[in-house]
N, C-alpha and C positions, 0 to 999 in steps of 0.2 A: 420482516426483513426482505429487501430487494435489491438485487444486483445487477451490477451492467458493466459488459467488458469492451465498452466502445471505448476507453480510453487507457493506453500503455500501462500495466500495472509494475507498481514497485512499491518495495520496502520502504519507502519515501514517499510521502502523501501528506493531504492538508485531509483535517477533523473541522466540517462545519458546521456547529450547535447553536440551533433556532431557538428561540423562544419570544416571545411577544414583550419580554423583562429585556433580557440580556444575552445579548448575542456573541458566540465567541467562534474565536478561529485558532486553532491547533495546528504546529505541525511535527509532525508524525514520523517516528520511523522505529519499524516493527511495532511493539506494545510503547514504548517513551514519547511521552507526548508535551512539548512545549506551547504553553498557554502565549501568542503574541498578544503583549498588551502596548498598545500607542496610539495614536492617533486616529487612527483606523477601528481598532479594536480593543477590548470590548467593544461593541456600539448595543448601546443603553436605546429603549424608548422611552416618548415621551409618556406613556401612558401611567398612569398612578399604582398601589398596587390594590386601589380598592374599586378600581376602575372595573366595570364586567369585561368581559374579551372583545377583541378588536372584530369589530364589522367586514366583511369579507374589502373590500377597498384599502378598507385601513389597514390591514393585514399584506393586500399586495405592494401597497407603498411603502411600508418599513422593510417587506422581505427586496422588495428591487432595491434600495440605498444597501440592505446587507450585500444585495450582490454588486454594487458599485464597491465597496469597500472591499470586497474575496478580488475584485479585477486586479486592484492595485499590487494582491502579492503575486496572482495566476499569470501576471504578464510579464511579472518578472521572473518567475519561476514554475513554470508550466506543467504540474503534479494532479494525479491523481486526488481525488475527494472523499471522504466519504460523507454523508449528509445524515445530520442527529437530530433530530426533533420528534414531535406529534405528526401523527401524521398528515392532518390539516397543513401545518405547518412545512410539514417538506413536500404536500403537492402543489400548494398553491409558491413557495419556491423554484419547484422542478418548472412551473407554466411560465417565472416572471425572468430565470435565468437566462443571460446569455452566452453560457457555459452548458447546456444540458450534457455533453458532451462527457464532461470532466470525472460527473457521477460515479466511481466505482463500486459503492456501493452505499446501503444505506441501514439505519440503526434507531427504533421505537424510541418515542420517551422526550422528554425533555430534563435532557440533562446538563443544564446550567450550572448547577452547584456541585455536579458529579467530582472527584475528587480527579487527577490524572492519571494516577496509578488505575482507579475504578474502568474511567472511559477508556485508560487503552486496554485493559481486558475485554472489553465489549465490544471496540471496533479491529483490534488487529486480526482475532480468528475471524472476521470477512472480509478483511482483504486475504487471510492465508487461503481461504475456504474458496474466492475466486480464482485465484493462482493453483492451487490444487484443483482444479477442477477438467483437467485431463484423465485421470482414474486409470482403469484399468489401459484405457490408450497405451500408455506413456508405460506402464508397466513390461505391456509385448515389446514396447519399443527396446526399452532398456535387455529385455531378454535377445532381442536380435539383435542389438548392438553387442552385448559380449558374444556371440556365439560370433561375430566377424570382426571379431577384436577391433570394436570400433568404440570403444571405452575410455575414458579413464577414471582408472578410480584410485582412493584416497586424496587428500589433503595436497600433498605435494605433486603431484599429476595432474590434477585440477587445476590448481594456481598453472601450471605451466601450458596447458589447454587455452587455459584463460589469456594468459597473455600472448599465446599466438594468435589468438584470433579465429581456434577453432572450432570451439563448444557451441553446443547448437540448443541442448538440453541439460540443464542443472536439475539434478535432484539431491535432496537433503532431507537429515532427517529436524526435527522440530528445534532441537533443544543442543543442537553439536556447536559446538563455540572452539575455538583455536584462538591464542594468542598468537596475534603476529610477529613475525621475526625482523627485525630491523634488515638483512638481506634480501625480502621479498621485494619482488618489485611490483608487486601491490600494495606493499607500506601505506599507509594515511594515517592520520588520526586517530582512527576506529581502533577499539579495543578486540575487535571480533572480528579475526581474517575472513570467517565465512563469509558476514555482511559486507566488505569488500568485493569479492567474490562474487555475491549474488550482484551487486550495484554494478559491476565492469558487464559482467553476465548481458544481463538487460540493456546494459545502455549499447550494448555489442547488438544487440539485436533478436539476442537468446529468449529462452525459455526457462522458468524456474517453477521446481516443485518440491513442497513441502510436504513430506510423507511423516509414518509414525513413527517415533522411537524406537530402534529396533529392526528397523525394515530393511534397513541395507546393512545390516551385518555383515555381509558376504563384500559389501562394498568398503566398508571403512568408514560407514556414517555419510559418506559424500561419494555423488558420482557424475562425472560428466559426458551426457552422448554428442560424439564429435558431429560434425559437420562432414559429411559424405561429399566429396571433391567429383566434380564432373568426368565422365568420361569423357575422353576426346574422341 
């Protein structure tokens, strides 16, 4: 496994699984992973399947057309990656991309016929595992935020951090889910206020962290460290 945080992370990402058969692109949010299938994707090679493996050439010409075909959705929608193959396969992609960028992280194997339920257990704990990757940091932080009442915590405090534009650092524990309330003014689609929450979080310019079950008891499962206002 290999990670790299040169590109914004979010609960929102594309799944892009190599194989020298069948190539596919996923998109991702937390463990749900929607398989796009069109025009673009699947992209099939020509090779047979009794064919021996591709010759290093031949190999970088199908993975560069894969990455002509990841452009078309990257540039409409501009997400994090995670990258699924052998690992021949996703070095000689990391050399042919013109995306290196995108990479958040990456995952052994060729998993082609992986099931979706299967691949997003495999790839979402390395995106959480990136995003959590402040540790004890973030822990001092949250203890010197409550000691300057500079918190908020619970569910309804958060959403209200959130929408002013204050939170600076989200933390959460793994598995806390809230139905949302037709009055929030984070309302959307989602069935899960927190995944609102973390999505406003982020695109605000925040920080999220996924801790263990349990961890913020004291907090209410969720907490938010505000954004410290300048002194004049």
């Amino acid at each position: 496994m290999k990670l790299s945080t040169q590109h914004k992370l979010n609960t929102h990402y594309y799944v892009l699984s190599l194989s020298e058969h069948t190539n596919r692109l996923y998109e991702a949010f937390r463990d749900s992973l929607i398989d796009i299938q069109n025009t673009w994707f699947p992209f099939e090679s020509s090779m047979s399947p009794m064919q021996p493996a591709l010759n290093d050439v031949q190999l970088r010409a199908l993975l560069q057309t894969v990455d002509h075909h990841f452009a078309h959705y990257y540039e409409q929608d501009p997400l994090g990656m995670v990258l699924v193959g052998t690992e021949r396969n996703r070095s000689t992609f990391a050399s042919v991309t013109a995306y290196p960028g995108v990479i958040i992280g990456q995952a052994e194997g060729d998993h082609a016929t992986t099931s979706l339920s299967d691949l997003g257990s495999i790839v979402w704990p390395i995106v959480k595992g990136v995003m959590a990757g402040a540790g004890d940091k973030v822990a001092r932080e949250l203890e010197a935020a409550t000691r300057a009442h500079n918190v908020a915590v619970g569910i309804d405090d958060v959403v209200q951090s959130v929408d002013s534009g204050v939170g600076a650092t989200l933390l959460v524990e793994d598995d806390y889910r809230v139905k949302p309330l037709e009055s929030s003014l984070l309302m959307d689609d989602a069935d899960n206020l927190v995944d609102v929450v973390i999505e406003k979080t982020l695109a605000l310019g925040g920080n999220v962290i996924f801790v263990e079950d349990g961890s913020l008891r004291n907090f209410q499962s969720i907490a938010m460290i505000l954004r410290v206002a300048p002194e004049n």
